[in-house]
PAMILO-847735 format. One line per field, with one value per residue (C-alpha): residue number from 1; x, y, z. Coordinates in nm, 3 decimals, decimal comma. Example, Ala and Ser with C-alpha at 12.3 -4.5 7.8 and 13.67 -1.06 7.14 Angstrom:
BEGIN
i <- (1_2)
x <- (1,230_1,367)
y <- (-0,450_-0,106)
z <- (0,780_0,714)
//
This chain:
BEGIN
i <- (1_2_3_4_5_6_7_8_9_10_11_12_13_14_15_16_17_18_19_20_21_22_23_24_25_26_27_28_29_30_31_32_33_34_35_36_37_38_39_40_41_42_43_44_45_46_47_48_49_50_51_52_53_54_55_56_57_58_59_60_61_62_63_64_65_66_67_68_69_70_71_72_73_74_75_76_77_78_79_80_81_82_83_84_85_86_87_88_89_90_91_92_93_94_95_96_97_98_99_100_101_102_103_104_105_106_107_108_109_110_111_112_113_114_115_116_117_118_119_120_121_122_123_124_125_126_127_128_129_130_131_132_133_134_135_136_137_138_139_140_141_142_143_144_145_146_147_148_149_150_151_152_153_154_155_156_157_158_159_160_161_162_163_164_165_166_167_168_169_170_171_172_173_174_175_176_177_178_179_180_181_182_183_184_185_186_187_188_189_190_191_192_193_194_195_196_197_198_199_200_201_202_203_204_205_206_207_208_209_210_211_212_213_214_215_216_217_218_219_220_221_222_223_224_225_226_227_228_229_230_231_232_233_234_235_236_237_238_239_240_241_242_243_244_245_246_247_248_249_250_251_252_253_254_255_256_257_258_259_260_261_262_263_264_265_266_267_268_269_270_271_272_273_274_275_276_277_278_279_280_281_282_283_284_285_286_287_288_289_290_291_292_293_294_295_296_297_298_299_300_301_302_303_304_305_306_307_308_309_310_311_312_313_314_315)
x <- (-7,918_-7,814_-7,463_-7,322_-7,065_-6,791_-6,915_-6,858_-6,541_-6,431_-6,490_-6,364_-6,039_-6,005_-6,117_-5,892_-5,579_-5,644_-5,652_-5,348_-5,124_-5,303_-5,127_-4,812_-4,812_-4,889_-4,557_-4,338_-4,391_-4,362_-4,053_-3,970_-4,049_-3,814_-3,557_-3,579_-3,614_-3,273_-3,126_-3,238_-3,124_-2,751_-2,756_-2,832_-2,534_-2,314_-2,425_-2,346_-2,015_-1,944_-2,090_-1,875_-1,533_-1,654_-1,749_-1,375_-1,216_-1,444_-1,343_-0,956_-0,742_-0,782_-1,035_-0,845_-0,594_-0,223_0,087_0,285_0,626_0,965_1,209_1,585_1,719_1,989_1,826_1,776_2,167_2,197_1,909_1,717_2,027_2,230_1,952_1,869_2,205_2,328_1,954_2,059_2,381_2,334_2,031_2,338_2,608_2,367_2,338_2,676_2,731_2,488_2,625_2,963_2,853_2,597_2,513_2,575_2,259_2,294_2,113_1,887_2,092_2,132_1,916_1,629_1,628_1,618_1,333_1,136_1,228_1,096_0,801_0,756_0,817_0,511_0,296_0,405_0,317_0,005_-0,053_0,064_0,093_-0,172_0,112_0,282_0,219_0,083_0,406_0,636_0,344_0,308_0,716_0,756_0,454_0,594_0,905_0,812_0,526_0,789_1,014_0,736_0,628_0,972_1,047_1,396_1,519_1,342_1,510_1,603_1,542_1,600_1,289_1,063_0,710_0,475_0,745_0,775_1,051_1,197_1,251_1,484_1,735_1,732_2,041_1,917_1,600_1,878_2,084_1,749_1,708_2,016_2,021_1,691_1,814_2,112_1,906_1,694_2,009_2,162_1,837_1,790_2,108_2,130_1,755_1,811_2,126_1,988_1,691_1,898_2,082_1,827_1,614_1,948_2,023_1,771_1,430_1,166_1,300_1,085_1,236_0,984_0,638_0,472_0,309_0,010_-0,277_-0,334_-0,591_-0,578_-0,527_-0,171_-0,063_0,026_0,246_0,431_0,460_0,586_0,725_0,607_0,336_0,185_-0,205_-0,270_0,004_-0,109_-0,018_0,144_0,472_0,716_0,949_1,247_1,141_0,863_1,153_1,346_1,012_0,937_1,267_1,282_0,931_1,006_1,371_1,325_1,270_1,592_1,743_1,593_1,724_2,066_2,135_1,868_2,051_2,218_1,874_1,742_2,030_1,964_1,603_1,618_1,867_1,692_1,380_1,523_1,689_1,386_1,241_0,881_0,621_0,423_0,141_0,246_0,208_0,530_0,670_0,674_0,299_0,312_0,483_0,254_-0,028_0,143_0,192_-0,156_-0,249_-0,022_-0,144_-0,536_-0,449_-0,610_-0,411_-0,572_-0,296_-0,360_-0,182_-0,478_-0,630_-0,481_-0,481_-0,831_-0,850_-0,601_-0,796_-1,123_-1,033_-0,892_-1,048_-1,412_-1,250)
y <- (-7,112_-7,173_-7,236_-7,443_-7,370_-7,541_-7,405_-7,049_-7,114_-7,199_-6,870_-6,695_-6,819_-6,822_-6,409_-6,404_-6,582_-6,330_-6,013_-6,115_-6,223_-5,824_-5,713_-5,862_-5,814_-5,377_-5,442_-5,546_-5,326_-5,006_-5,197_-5,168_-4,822_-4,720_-4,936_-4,787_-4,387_-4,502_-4,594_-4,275_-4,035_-4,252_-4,185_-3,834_-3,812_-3,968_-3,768_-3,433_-3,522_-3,623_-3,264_-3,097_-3,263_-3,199_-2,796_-2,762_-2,934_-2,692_-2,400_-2,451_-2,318_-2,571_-2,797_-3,114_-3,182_-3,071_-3,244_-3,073_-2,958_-3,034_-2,777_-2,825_-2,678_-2,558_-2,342_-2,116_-2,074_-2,092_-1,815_-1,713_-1,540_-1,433_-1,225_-1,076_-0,922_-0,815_-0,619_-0,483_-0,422_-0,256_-0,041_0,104_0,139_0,359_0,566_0,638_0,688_0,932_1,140_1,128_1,228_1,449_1,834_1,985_2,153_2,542_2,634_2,913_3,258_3,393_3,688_3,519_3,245_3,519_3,684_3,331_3,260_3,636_3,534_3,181_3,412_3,591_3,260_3,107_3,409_3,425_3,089_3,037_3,384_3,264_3,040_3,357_3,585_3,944_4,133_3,843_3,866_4,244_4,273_4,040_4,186_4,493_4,402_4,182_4,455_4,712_4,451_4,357_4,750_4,808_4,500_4,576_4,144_4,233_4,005_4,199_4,064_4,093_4,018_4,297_4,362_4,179_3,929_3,596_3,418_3,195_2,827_2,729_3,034_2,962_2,761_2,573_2,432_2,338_2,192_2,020_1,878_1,767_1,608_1,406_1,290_1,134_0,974_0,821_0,697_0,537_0,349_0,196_0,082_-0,091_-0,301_-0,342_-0,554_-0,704_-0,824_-1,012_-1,179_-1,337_-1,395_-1,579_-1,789_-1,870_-1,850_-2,099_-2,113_-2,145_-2,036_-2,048_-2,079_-1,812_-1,911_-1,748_-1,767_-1,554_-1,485_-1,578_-1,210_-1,263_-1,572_-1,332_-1,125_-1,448_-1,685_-1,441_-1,681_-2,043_-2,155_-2,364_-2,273_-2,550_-2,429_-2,292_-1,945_-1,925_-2,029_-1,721_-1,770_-1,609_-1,302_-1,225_-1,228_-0,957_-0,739_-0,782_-0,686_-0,374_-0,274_-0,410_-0,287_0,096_0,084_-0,089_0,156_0,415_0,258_0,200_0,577_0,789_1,014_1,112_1,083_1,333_1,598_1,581_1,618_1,908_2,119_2,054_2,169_2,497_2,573_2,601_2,923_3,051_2,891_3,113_3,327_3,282_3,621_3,875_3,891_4,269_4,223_3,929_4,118_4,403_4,219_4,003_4,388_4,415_4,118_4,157_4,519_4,372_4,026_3,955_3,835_3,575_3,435_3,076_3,231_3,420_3,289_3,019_3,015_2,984_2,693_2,477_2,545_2,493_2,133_1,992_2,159_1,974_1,654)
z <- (1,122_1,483_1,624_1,872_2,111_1,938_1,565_1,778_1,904_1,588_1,436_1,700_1,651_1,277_1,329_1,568_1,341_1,056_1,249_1,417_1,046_0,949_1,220_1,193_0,804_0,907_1,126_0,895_0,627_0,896_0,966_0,600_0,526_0,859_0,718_0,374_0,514_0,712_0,382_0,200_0,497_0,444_0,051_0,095_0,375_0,140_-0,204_0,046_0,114_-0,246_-0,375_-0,134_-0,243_-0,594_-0,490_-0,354_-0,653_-0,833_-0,679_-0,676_-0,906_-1,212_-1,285_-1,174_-0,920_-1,042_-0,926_-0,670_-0,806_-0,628_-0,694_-0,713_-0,411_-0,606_-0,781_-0,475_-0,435_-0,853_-0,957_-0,683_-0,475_-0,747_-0,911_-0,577_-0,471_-0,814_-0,828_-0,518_-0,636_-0,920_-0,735_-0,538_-0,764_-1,014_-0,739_-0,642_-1,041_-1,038_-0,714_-0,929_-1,243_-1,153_-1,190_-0,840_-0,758_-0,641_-0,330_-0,250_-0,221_0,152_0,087_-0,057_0,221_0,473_0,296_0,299_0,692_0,808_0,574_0,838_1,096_1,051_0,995_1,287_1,522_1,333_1,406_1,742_1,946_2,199_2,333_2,449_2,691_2,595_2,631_2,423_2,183_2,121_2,101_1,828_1,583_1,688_1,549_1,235_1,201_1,084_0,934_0,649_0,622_0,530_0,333_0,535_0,396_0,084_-0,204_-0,470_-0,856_-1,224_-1,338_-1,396_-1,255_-1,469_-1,677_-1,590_-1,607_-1,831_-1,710_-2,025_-1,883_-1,557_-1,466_-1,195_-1,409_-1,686_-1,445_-1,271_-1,655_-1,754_-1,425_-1,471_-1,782_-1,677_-1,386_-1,658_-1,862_-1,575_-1,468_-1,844_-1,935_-1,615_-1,581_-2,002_-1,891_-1,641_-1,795_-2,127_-1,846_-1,681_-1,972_-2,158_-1,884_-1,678_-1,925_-1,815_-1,457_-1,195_-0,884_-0,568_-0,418_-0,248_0,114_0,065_-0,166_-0,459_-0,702_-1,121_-1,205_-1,064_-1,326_-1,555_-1,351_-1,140_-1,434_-1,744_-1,967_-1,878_-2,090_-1,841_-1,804_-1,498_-1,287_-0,920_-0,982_-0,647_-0,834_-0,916_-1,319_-1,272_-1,482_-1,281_-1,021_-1,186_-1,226_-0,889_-0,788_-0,973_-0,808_-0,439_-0,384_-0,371_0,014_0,069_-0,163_0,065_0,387_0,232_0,069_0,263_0,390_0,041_-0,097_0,149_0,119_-0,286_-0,281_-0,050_-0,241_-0,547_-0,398_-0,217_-0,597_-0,789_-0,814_-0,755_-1,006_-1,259_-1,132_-0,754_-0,569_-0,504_-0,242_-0,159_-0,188_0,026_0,282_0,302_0,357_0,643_0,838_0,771_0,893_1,260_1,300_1,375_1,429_1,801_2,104_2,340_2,575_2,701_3,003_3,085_3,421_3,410_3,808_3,795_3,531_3,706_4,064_3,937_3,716_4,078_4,354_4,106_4,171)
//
Protein backbone atom coordinates (compact mmCIF):
# COMPACT_ATOMS: atom_id res chain seq x y z
CA UNK A 1 0.00 0.00 0.00
CA UNK A 2 1.74 3.20 -1.09
CA UNK A 3 1.97 6.55 0.76
CA UNK A 4 1.86 9.96 -0.13
CA UNK A 5 3.80 12.70 1.10
CA UNK A 6 1.25 14.12 3.33
CA UNK A 7 0.02 10.37 4.62
CA UNK A 8 4.10 10.38 5.59
CA UNK A 9 4.24 13.43 7.24
CA UNK A 10 1.53 12.53 9.19
CA UNK A 11 3.16 9.65 10.80
CA UNK A 12 6.12 11.26 11.31
CA UNK A 13 4.69 13.54 13.56
CA UNK A 14 2.30 11.42 15.52
CA UNK A 15 5.89 9.11 16.14
CA UNK A 16 7.32 11.98 16.83
CA UNK A 17 4.36 13.32 19.59
CA UNK A 18 4.55 9.94 21.43
CA UNK A 19 8.23 9.60 21.81
CA UNK A 20 8.35 13.02 23.01
CA UNK A 21 5.07 12.58 26.00
CA UNK A 22 7.64 8.98 26.71
CA UNK A 23 10.12 11.25 27.32
CA UNK A 24 8.64 13.73 29.29
CA UNK A 25 6.57 11.05 31.27
CA UNK A 26 10.65 9.16 32.02
CA UNK A 27 11.36 12.90 33.35
CA UNK A 28 9.00 13.29 35.70
CA UNK A 29 9.04 10.24 37.43
CA UNK A 30 13.21 10.60 37.77
CA UNK A 31 12.01 13.85 39.08
CA UNK A 32 9.90 11.92 41.51
CA UNK A 33 12.15 9.33 42.68
CA UNK A 34 14.93 12.40 43.43
CA UNK A 35 12.24 14.12 45.19
CA UNK A 36 11.25 11.11 47.22
CA UNK A 37 15.25 9.89 47.97
CA UNK A 38 15.43 13.79 49.27
CA UNK A 39 12.58 13.05 51.54
CA UNK A 40 13.96 9.71 52.83
CA UNK A 41 17.64 11.15 53.37
CA UNK A 42 15.43 14.14 55.63
CA UNK A 43 13.49 11.32 57.67
CA UNK A 44 16.53 9.48 58.34
CA UNK A 45 18.32 12.97 59.50
CA UNK A 46 15.53 13.59 61.64
CA UNK A 47 14.96 9.79 63.17
CA UNK A 48 19.10 10.27 64.06
CA UNK A 49 18.67 13.17 65.98
CA UNK A 50 15.60 11.82 67.75
CA UNK A 51 17.64 8.41 68.70
CA UNK A 52 20.35 10.46 69.98
CA UNK A 53 18.21 12.68 72.47
CA UNK A 54 16.56 9.41 73.39
CA UNK A 55 20.38 7.59 73.86
CA UNK A 56 21.32 10.59 76.31
CA UNK A 57 18.04 10.50 78.22
CA UNK A 58 18.89 6.82 78.25
CA UNK A 59 22.07 7.03 79.56
CA UNK A 60 21.51 9.68 82.38
CA UNK A 61 20.99 8.93 85.66
CA UNK A 62 17.12 7.95 85.69
CA UNK A 63 15.04 7.00 83.09
CA UNK A 64 13.18 10.36 82.75
CA UNK A 65 14.13 13.83 83.28
CA UNK A 66 14.04 14.83 87.21
CA UNK A 67 13.28 18.29 88.39
CA UNK A 68 16.12 20.32 89.49
CA UNK A 69 16.00 21.02 93.27
CA UNK A 70 16.36 24.60 94.81
CA UNK A 71 17.82 24.47 98.09
CA UNK A 72 17.15 26.91 100.93
CA UNK A 73 20.12 28.94 101.22
CA UNK A 74 19.70 28.81 104.73
CA UNK A 75 20.35 25.68 105.16
CA UNK A 76 24.06 26.23 104.32
CA UNK A 77 24.45 28.71 107.37
CA UNK A 78 21.66 26.34 109.44
CA UNK A 79 23.30 22.60 108.82
CA UNK A 80 25.90 22.66 106.49
CA UNK A 81 28.41 25.07 108.70
CA UNK A 82 27.43 24.11 111.97
CA UNK A 83 28.15 20.37 111.42
CA UNK A 84 31.44 21.26 109.86
CA UNK A 85 33.15 23.28 112.66
CA UNK A 86 31.76 21.37 115.64
CA UNK A 87 33.37 18.04 113.59
CA UNK A 88 36.33 20.01 113.56
CA UNK A 89 35.91 20.96 116.89
CA UNK A 90 35.43 18.10 118.51
CA UNK A 91 38.41 16.38 116.19
CA UNK A 92 40.62 18.83 118.30
CA UNK A 93 39.34 18.91 121.60
CA UNK A 94 39.59 14.82 121.77
CA UNK A 95 42.95 15.39 121.16
CA UNK A 96 43.95 17.74 123.67
CA UNK A 97 41.80 15.34 126.13
CA UNK A 98 43.83 12.71 125.23
CA UNK A 99 47.42 14.61 125.70
CA UNK A 100 45.81 15.41 129.29
CA UNK A 101 44.66 12.27 130.27
CA UNK A 102 47.06 10.21 128.77
CA UNK A 103 49.87 7.65 129.90
CA UNK A 104 53.20 9.52 129.42
CA UNK A 105 55.18 7.29 127.27
CA UNK A 106 58.91 6.42 128.63
CA UNK A 107 61.67 6.82 126.18
CA UNK A 108 64.45 4.61 125.21
CA UNK A 109 67.21 4.43 128.13
CA UNK A 110 70.58 6.39 127.30
CA UNK A 111 72.57 3.25 127.14
CA UNK A 112 70.49 1.37 124.83
CA UNK A 113 70.11 4.41 122.41
CA UNK A 114 73.83 4.64 122.34
CA UNK A 115 74.13 0.99 121.59
CA UNK A 116 71.51 1.46 118.56
CA UNK A 117 73.38 4.83 117.18
CA UNK A 118 77.09 2.98 117.19
CA UNK A 119 74.97 0.16 115.52
CA UNK A 120 73.91 3.21 112.48
CA UNK A 121 77.30 4.12 112.75
CA UNK A 122 78.55 1.11 111.30
CA UNK A 123 75.73 0.98 108.49
CA UNK A 124 76.33 4.22 107.37
CA UNK A 125 80.19 3.73 106.87
CA UNK A 126 79.28 0.54 105.35
CA UNK A 127 77.16 2.22 103.16
CA UNK A 128 78.81 5.31 102.32
CA UNK A 129 82.77 5.13 103.07
CA UNK A 130 83.56 5.66 99.34
CA UNK A 131 82.53 9.31 100.02
CA UNK A 132 85.64 9.59 102.14
CA UNK A 133 88.96 9.66 101.50
CA UNK A 134 91.21 6.52 102.37
CA UNK A 135 92.74 7.84 105.53
CA UNK A 136 89.07 9.33 107.08
CA UNK A 137 87.89 5.90 105.97
CA UNK A 138 90.44 3.51 107.55
CA UNK A 139 90.35 5.76 110.98
CA UNK A 140 86.80 5.39 111.56
CA UNK A 141 86.54 1.29 110.91
CA UNK A 142 89.52 1.37 112.82
CA UNK A 143 87.79 2.85 115.52
CA UNK A 144 84.15 1.33 115.30
CA UNK A 145 86.19 -1.94 114.35
CA UNK A 146 87.32 -2.26 118.03
CA UNK A 147 84.25 -0.59 119.38
CA UNK A 148 81.86 -3.65 118.10
CA UNK A 149 84.79 -6.35 119.03
CA UNK A 150 84.49 -5.07 122.39
CA UNK A 151 80.83 -4.39 122.59
CA UNK A 152 82.52 -1.32 124.73
CA UNK A 153 78.24 0.60 124.52
CA UNK A 154 77.06 -2.88 124.93
CA UNK A 155 73.39 -2.58 126.60
CA UNK A 156 73.18 -4.59 129.36
CA UNK A 157 69.73 -6.77 130.08
CA UNK A 158 67.61 -8.86 132.34
CA UNK A 159 66.47 -11.14 130.11
CA UNK A 160 68.38 -14.22 129.76
CA UNK A 161 69.94 -15.82 126.61
CA UNK A 162 67.28 -17.75 124.98
CA UNK A 163 63.91 -16.21 127.00
CA UNK A 164 61.86 -13.92 125.45
CA UNK A 165 60.24 -11.48 126.95
CA UNK A 166 57.02 -10.94 128.18
CA UNK A 167 54.91 -8.10 126.51
CA UNK A 168 52.05 -8.18 129.37
CA UNK A 169 55.19 -7.18 131.98
CA UNK A 170 56.68 -4.80 130.16
CA UNK A 171 55.55 -1.37 131.33
CA UNK A 172 55.85 0.45 128.33
CA UNK A 173 53.56 -2.19 126.23
CA UNK A 174 50.96 -1.77 129.28
CA UNK A 175 51.24 1.70 129.19
CA UNK A 176 51.16 1.54 125.04
CA UNK A 177 47.67 -0.45 125.88
CA UNK A 178 46.03 1.34 128.29
CA UNK A 179 46.87 4.20 126.16
CA UNK A 180 45.17 2.83 122.93
CA UNK A 181 42.25 2.17 124.84
CA UNK A 182 41.56 5.41 126.04
CA UNK A 183 42.24 6.73 122.43
CA UNK A 184 39.45 4.43 121.36
CA UNK A 185 37.05 5.67 124.25
CA UNK A 186 37.55 9.18 123.47
CA UNK A 187 36.91 8.73 119.64
CA UNK A 188 33.39 6.80 120.35
CA UNK A 189 31.77 8.73 122.78
CA UNK A 190 32.43 11.69 120.77
CA UNK A 191 31.20 10.57 116.79
CA UNK A 192 28.20 8.47 118.98
CA UNK A 193 27.11 12.11 120.06
CA UNK A 194 27.58 13.55 117.21
CA UNK A 195 25.83 11.31 115.08
CA UNK A 196 22.18 11.38 117.43
CA UNK A 197 22.57 15.08 116.90
CA UNK A 198 22.50 15.28 113.48
CA UNK A 199 20.32 12.41 112.89
CA UNK A 200 17.56 14.17 115.59
CA UNK A 201 17.62 17.35 114.05
CA UNK A 202 18.40 17.47 110.80
CA UNK A 203 17.17 13.71 109.34
CA UNK A 204 16.06 13.96 105.71
CA UNK A 205 18.13 17.10 105.07
CA UNK A 206 19.64 17.57 102.05
CA UNK A 207 22.36 19.95 102.28
CA UNK A 208 24.39 20.44 98.80
CA UNK A 209 25.25 19.39 95.27
CA UNK A 210 28.47 18.17 94.31
CA UNK A 211 30.06 19.91 90.97
CA UNK A 212 31.16 16.99 89.52
CA UNK A 213 29.70 13.86 88.25
CA UNK A 214 29.53 10.66 90.02
CA UNK A 215 28.67 7.21 89.40
CA UNK A 216 25.30 5.09 91.04
CA UNK A 217 27.61 3.15 93.36
CA UNK A 218 27.92 6.48 95.29
CA UNK A 219 23.81 6.96 96.04
CA UNK A 220 24.20 4.93 98.78
CA UNK A 221 26.97 6.60 100.45
CA UNK A 222 25.71 10.59 99.58
CA UNK A 223 22.01 10.04 100.17
CA UNK A 224 21.89 7.72 103.59
CA UNK A 225 18.55 8.30 104.69
CA UNK A 226 16.36 9.84 101.84
CA UNK A 227 14.29 7.37 100.21
CA UNK A 228 14.31 8.98 97.02
CA UNK A 229 15.44 6.37 94.17
CA UNK A 230 15.24 9.21 91.10
CA UNK A 231 17.38 11.65 92.80
CA UNK A 232 20.80 12.63 90.81
CA UNK A 233 23.06 11.15 93.26
CA UNK A 234 25.25 14.18 93.08
CA UNK A 235 23.10 15.51 96.08
CA UNK A 236 24.86 15.05 99.66
CA UNK A 237 21.84 14.18 103.12
CA UNK A 238 23.23 15.56 105.92
CA UNK A 239 24.35 12.14 107.33
CA UNK A 240 26.34 11.32 104.55
CA UNK A 241 27.82 14.76 105.63
CA UNK A 242 28.79 13.64 109.03
CA UNK A 243 30.39 10.29 107.51
CA UNK A 244 32.21 12.16 105.20
CA UNK A 245 33.43 14.38 107.73
CA UNK A 246 34.68 11.83 110.00
CA UNK A 247 36.67 10.23 106.91
CA UNK A 248 37.89 13.66 105.25
CA UNK A 249 39.02 15.68 108.37
CA UNK A 250 42.09 13.67 109.56
CA UNK A 251 44.45 15.82 107.32
CA UNK A 252 43.30 18.96 108.88
CA UNK A 253 43.67 17.27 112.14
CA UNK A 254 47.18 16.57 111.00
CA UNK A 255 47.93 20.14 109.91
CA UNK A 256 46.34 21.55 113.05
CA UNK A 257 48.20 19.17 115.92
CA UNK A 258 51.20 17.74 113.83
CA UNK A 259 53.66 18.61 115.62
CA UNK A 260 52.14 16.98 118.94
CA UNK A 261 51.21 14.13 116.75
CA UNK A 262 54.76 13.68 115.63
CA UNK A 263 56.49 14.02 119.14
CA UNK A 264 53.85 11.15 120.40
CA UNK A 265 54.34 8.77 117.70
CA UNK A 266 58.04 8.95 117.98
CA UNK A 267 58.35 8.29 121.69
CA UNK A 268 56.01 5.60 121.44
CA UNK A 269 57.98 4.06 118.79
CA UNK A 270 61.60 4.53 120.46
CA UNK A 271 59.72 2.80 123.81
CA UNK A 272 58.88 -0.40 122.43
CA UNK A 273 61.28 -2.98 122.75
CA UNK A 274 62.83 -5.43 120.19
CA UNK A 275 60.13 -7.86 118.62
CA UNK A 276 60.36 -11.73 119.16
CA UNK A 277 62.96 -13.67 117.26
CA UNK A 278 64.93 -10.44 116.17
CA UNK A 279 68.74 -11.10 116.44
CA UNK A 280 70.97 -9.91 119.74
CA UNK A 281 72.67 -7.47 119.71
CA UNK A 282 76.13 -8.70 120.94
CA UNK A 283 75.77 -10.98 117.94
CA UNK A 284 74.82 -8.17 115.83
CA UNK A 285 77.82 -6.40 116.80
CA UNK A 286 80.27 -9.03 116.11
CA UNK A 287 79.32 -9.56 112.86
CA UNK A 288 79.36 -5.68 112.00
CA UNK A 289 83.55 -5.96 113.11
CA UNK A 290 83.50 -8.67 110.79
CA UNK A 291 82.02 -7.07 108.26
CA UNK A 292 84.52 -3.54 108.53
CA UNK A 293 87.63 -5.75 108.91
CA UNK A 294 87.16 -7.00 104.88
CA UNK A 295 84.77 -4.50 103.86
CA UNK A 296 86.64 -2.81 100.60
CA UNK A 297 87.51 0.89 100.28
CA UNK A 298 87.06 2.61 96.85
CA UNK A 299 87.31 6.45 97.36
CA UNK A 300 85.35 8.54 94.78
CA UNK A 301 88.37 10.81 95.44
CA UNK A 302 90.49 8.61 93.53
CA UNK A 303 91.66 10.41 90.26
CA UNK A 304 89.42 12.53 90.35
CA UNK A 305 91.90 15.05 88.51
CA UNK A 306 91.74 12.95 85.70
CA UNK A 307 87.84 12.55 85.54
CA UNK A 308 87.14 16.21 85.79
CA UNK A 309 90.01 16.93 82.91
CA UNK A 310 88.97 14.36 80.70
CA UNK A 311 84.73 15.22 80.91
CA UNK A 312 85.85 19.04 79.77
CA UNK A 313 88.96 19.02 78.00
CA UNK A 314 86.14 16.09 75.49
CA UNK A 315 83.99 19.01 75.13
Amino acid sequence: MAFGPFECFSTLSTFQRRRALKLSTEKTTASNRITRARVLTRACAIEETMLKEILSVIRSDSTYVVPELTLDPKLKYWVLIPISIVMVLAGVIRQYIMNLIGVKVKGMPRVKLTETQHINRVHALLGNGSNLSEESFQMKRDYLTKVMTETKYLAKTTTKEGEMQNLFTDPNTSDSITRMAKGNLASFIPQTIIMWWVNHFFAGFVLMKLPFPLTPRFKEMLQSGIMTPDLDVRWVSSISWYFISVLGLNPVYNLVLSESNAADGLAQQNSMGGMPGEPKPEAVMKNLANDLTIAPQESCFDGIEQRVLGKYLSK
